[in-house]
N, C-alpha and C positions, 0 to 999 in steps of 0.2 A: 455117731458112736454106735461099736455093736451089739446091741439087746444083750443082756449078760443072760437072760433065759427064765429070769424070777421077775415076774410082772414087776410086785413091790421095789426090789431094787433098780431094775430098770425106768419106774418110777422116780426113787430117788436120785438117781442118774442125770435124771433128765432134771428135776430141781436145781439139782447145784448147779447144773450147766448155766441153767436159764436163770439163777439169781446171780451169779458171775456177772454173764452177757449181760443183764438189765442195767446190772446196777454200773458197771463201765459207760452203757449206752446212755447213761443218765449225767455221765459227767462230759457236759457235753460243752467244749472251747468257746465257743460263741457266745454261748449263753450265761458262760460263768462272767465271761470279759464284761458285757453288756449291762450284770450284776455288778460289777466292779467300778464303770468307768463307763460314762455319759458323755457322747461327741455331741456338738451341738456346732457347726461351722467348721470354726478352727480351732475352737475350745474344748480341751479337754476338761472335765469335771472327775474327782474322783470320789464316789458316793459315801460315803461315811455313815454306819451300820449306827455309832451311838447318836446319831440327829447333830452331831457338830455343825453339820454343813458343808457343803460340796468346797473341792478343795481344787483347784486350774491351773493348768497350764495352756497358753496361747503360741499355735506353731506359727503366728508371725512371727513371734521374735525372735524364731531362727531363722538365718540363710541356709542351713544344712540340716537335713534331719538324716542320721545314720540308723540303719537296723543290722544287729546282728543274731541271729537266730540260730539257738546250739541244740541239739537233745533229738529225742525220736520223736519229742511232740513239733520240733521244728515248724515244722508246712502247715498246718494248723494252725499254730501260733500265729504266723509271718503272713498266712492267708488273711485271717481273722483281723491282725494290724492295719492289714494292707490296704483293705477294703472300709477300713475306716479316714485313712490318713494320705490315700496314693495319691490324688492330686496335688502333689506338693511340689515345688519345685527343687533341685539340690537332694532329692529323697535317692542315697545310694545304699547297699545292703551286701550282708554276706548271709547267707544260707548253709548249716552242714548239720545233714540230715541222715538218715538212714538209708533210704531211697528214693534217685532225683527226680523228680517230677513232671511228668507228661507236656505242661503246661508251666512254661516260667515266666516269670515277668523278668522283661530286660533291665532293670532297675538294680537287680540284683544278681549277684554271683553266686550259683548254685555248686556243691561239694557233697558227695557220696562216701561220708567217713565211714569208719571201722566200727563194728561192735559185734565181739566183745574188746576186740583188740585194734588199735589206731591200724589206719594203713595210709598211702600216701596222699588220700583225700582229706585226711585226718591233722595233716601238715600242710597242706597247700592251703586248707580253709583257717587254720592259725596264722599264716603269714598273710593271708589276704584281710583279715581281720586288722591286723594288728598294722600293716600298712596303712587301709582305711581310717582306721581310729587318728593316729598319728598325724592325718594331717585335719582333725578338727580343731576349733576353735572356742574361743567363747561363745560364738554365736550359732556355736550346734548342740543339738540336742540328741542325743543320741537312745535308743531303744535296745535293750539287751530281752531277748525272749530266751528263755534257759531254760529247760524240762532236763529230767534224768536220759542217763545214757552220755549226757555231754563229754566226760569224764575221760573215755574213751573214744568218741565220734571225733574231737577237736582236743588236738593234743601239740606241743611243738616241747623240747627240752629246754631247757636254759643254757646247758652246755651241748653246742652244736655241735663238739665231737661224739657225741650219742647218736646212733643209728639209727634208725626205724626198726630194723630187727631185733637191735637192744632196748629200743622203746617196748616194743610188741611183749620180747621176753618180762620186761619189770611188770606190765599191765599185767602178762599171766600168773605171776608168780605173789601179786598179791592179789589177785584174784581165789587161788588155790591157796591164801596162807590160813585161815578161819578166823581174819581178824574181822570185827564191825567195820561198816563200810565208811563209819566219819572218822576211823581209826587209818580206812585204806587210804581216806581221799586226805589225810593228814599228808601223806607220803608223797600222793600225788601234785597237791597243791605246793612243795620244795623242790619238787622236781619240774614242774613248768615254768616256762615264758608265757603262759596264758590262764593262768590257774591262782585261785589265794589272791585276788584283788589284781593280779597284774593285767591284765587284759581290762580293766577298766581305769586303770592308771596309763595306758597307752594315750588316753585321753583328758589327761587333768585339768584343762579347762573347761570339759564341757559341761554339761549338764545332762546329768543320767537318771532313767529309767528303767528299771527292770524288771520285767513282769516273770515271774515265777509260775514252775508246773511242778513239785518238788515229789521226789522219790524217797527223801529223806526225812527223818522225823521232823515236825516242826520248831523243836527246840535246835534243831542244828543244821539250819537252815544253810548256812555257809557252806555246809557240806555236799548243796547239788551242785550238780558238774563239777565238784572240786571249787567251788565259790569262783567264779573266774570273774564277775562285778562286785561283790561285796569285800570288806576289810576281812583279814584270818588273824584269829588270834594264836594258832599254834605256833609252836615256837623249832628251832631248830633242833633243842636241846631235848622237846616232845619225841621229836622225829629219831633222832638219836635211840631213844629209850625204846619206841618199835620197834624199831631194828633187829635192837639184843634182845626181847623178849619174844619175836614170831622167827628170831634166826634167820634174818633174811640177806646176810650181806655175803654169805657164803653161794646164795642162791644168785645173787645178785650176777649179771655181765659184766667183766671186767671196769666198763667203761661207765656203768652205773656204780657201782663199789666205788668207783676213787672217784666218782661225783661225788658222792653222800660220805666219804671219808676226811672230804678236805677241810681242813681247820677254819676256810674260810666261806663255807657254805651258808650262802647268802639267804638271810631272814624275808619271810614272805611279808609284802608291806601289811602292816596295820597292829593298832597300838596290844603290847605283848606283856602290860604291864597288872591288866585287870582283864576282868569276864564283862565287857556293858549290859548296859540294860537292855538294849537293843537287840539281843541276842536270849530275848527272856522264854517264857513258856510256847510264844507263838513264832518264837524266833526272831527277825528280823523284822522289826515293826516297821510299817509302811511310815514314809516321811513327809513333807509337807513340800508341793510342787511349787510350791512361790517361791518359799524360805529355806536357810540353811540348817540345817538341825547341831545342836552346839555337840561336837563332839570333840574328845579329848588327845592328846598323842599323835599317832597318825593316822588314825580312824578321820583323824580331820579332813584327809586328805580326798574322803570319800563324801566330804559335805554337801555335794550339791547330788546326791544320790538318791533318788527313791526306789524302794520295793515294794513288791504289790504280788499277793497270791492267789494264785487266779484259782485254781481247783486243788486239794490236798488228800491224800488217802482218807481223811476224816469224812469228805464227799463220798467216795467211794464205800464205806462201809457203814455210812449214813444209808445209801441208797441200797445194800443190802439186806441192811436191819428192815429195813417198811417193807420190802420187797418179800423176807422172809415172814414178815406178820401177816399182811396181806394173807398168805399162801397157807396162813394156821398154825404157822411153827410159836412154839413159846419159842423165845431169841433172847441172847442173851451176847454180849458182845465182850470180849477179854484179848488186851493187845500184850499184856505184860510181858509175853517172852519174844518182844521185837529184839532182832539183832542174835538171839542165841542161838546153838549148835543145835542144827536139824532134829539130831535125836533127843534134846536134850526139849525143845520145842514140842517135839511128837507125843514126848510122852508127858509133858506137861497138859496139856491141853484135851489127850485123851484120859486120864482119868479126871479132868475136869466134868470132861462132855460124859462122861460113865456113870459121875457122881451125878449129875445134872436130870439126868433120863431117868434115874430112879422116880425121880418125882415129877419130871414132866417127859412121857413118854415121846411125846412128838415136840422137838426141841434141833434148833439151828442155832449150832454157837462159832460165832462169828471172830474172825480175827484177822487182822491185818497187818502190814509189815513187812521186814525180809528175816529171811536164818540164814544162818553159817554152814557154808562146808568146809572144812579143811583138808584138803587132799594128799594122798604120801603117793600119785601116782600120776600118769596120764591117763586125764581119764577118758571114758567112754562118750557114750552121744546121751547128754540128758544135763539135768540145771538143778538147780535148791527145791525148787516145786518139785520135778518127779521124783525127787531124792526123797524128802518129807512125807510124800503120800505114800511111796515104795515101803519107806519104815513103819507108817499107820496101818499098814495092809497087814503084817506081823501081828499088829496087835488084833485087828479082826478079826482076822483067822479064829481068834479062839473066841470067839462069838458067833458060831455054825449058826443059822436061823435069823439069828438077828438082822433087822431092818433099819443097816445104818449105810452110813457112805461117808470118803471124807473127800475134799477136792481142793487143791490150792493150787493158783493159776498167776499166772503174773499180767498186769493187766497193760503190757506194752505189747506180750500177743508172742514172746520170745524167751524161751527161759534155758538159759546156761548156752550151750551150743547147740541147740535145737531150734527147729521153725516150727515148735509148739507152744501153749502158753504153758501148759501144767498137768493133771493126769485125776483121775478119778478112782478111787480103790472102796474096796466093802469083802465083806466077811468071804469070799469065792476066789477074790483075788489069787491068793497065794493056789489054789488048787488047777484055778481058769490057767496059771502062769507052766503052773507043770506041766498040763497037760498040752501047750504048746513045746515045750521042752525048754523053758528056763528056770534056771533056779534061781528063786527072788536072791536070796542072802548074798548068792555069789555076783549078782547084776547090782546089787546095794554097794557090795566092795568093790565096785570098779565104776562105781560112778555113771553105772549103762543101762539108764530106764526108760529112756525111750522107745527102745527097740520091742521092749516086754509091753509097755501102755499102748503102741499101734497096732502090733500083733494082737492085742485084744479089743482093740477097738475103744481104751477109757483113755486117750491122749484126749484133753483140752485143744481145741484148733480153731484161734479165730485171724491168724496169718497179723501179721502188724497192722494194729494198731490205730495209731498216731499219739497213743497216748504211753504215761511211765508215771501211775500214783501207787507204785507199791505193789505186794502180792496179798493177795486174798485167799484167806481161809475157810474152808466151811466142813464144819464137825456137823453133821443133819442124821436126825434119829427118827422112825414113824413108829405110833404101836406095831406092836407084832400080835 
């Protein structure tokens, strides 16, 4: 990043950076799994936090073990499995990731899907999935490793008169609609062949695992990659109701309109009659690998299912809070405006953090989650994060002097259509941005903030990833 020119804020600059960077570096795949799940031979053990007792699964008793690996955290995951479980015999897999990998193991079929928007890696790694699955049996076991991003990366229609470019168009259009993303992936999960439990219904005798990276709150858990292993409880009639309220059937492609029109638009399996318990505060509660867990409807259908969370945004803003204590900040941590409209977010949170520093000068208030954009345009080169900080930079402005900073970064390393994660603003911003010759307000209406945070050198840049637990927020105040 370039020196903004005021020691202090280039000070705090370099904070948020480096409690961003730490606290991502600290949610580290390996180590979460290893927290999770104890291999001892061929036995898995799965560690159990309240003292119940380690809970197993034995991969003799499969001929087949299937892996299928979806999201940006993909290769991590499938690495991390791999290296637990590869001498196996019958061990085949599907891979669709962000980007393919230097080094593959022949075991598996590796696929360079789309993000933000499906492309035809995006479709070959759904039919290759979905082939594989299909011809397991009772006696496989199969492994779903699912992080955010899947949503997108591994896509196929239901109705295969849908194009790829009409695929492409619906992902952007609720992408740009400002609805919540378990509101978006509602849409998306009736609109796939791999999406809303179908993609592990390809396989209804097997015996499933699914280890979870989730980008999603943990109450709606169903809603990473669009649930493509777990039951959906949304219903057609929900889907319906989006529609007419974000006005999207006129946006819609011919050939997705009279999808989502037809009277006989088929319900995503899983029972549509109640909310389970299953689906409670921490979402999708992990199940028991021996036994079937009693489920009711067609949730039954997903009885021999386990989920398991390996790392959750809760990690990641865990590891910011210590990180920012550590470093002397009073910390204070507030997610309440997950899911809202960017400005509506910015300005929640800065007069939080305003009120906040009254009383504790030196103060990091921490927050996690995603915002909303909704767009009336095509937009520029930039994502939710630069958009957020670009509108907090306004409010600084009228804080000349002051020794703040705000930074929100997205911790998959990719934010909106950019290969940044997120941007950094403080009270100089808006002046540092003229004197390059942009005008923030008019780069705010068009959705174009990248180009203003490189030009100044406060673009977040730590290139992908391998990870997607959400965006991170950091409101950081020092005395003055």
């Amino acid at each position: 990043m370039t020196p903004v020119g005021d020691i202090a804020l280039d000070s705090l600059h370099a904070s948020a950076v480096h409690i961003f960077n730490a606290a991502l570096a600290g949610c580290d795949i390996a180590s979460a799994f290893d927290r999770r799940i104890k291999v001892e031979g061929t036995v898995l053990h799965r560690l159990i936090p309240d003292g119940g007792g380690p809970e197993t699964i034995d991969l003799k008793d499969y001929k087949r073990i299937y892996v299928i690996a979806i999201g940006k955290a993909a290769l991590p995951m499938l690495d991390t499995l791999m290296e637990r479980i590869e001498r196996r015999k019958g061990l085949r897999g599907v891979c669709c990731c962000p980007q393919l990998p230097k080094k593959r193991n022949w075991r598996i079929r590796y696929f360079e899907g789309g993000h933000p928007l499906p492309n035809e890696d995006s479709f070959l790694a759904a039919r290759a999935a979905l082939a594989l699955l299909r011809k397991a049996k009772k006696d496989t076991l199969v492994f779903f490793l699912i992080s955010g991003g899947g949503s997108a990366l591994f896509d196929l229609p239901l109705d295969p008169a849908i194009s790829l470019d009409d695929t492409r168009a619906f992902h952007e259009i609720l992408i740009g609609s400002g609805a919540p993303i378990n509101e978006v992936n509602t849409l998306r999960k009736h609109f796939s062949a791999v999406k809303g439990g179908r993609l592990a219904l390809a396989a209804p005798e097997a015996t499933k695992v699914s280890f979870l990276l989730p980008d999603v709150p943990l109450r709606t858990l169903d809603a990473l990659a669009s649930g493509p292993s777990s039951p959906d409880h949304s219903t057609v009639d929900e889907v319906r109701e989006l529609i007419e309220r974000y006005q999207l059937a006129e946006k819609f492609p011919p050939t997705v309109r009279a999808f989502f029109e037809r009277d006989d638009l088929p319900e995503s399996p899983g029972n549509k009659s109640w909310r389970p318990s299953f689906l409670g505060k921490r979402g999708l509660t992990p199940r028991r690998f021996t036994s079937a867990s009693a489920l009711s409807g067609e949730d039954a259908l997903f009885q021999d299912s386990v989920f398991e969370v390996l790392l959750s945004s809760h990690d990641l803003v865990e590891n910011a809070r210590l990180l920012a204590e550590h470093a002397g900040y009073f910390t204070v941590v507030d997610n309440s405006c997950d899911d809202w409209d960017y400005a509506e977010a910015a300005k929640y949170l800065l007069n939080r953090f305003h009120g906040l520093r009254q009383q504790h000068p030196r103060l990091c208030l921490i927050s996690v989650g995603e915002v909303t954009v909704a767009m009336d345009r095509t937009p520029g080169a930039g994502g939710r994060n630069q958009q957020f900080v670009m509108q907090c930079a306004l409010d600084l402005e009228q804080h000349p002097g002051g020794h703040l900073a705000v930074l929100s970064a997205g911790s998959d390393g990719i934010d909106g259509n950019t290969q940044v994660a997120g941007a950094v603003a403080d009270p100089t911003t808006v002046t540092r941005a003229h004197d390059f010759g942009f005008h923030l307000k008019s780069s705010l209406a068009a959705f174009n903030a990248c180009p203003m945070f490189t030009a100044l050198g406060d673009a977040v840049v730590t290139g992908p990833t391998g990870h997607n637990l959400r965006d991170l927020r950091l409101l950081i105040a020092d005395a003055e």
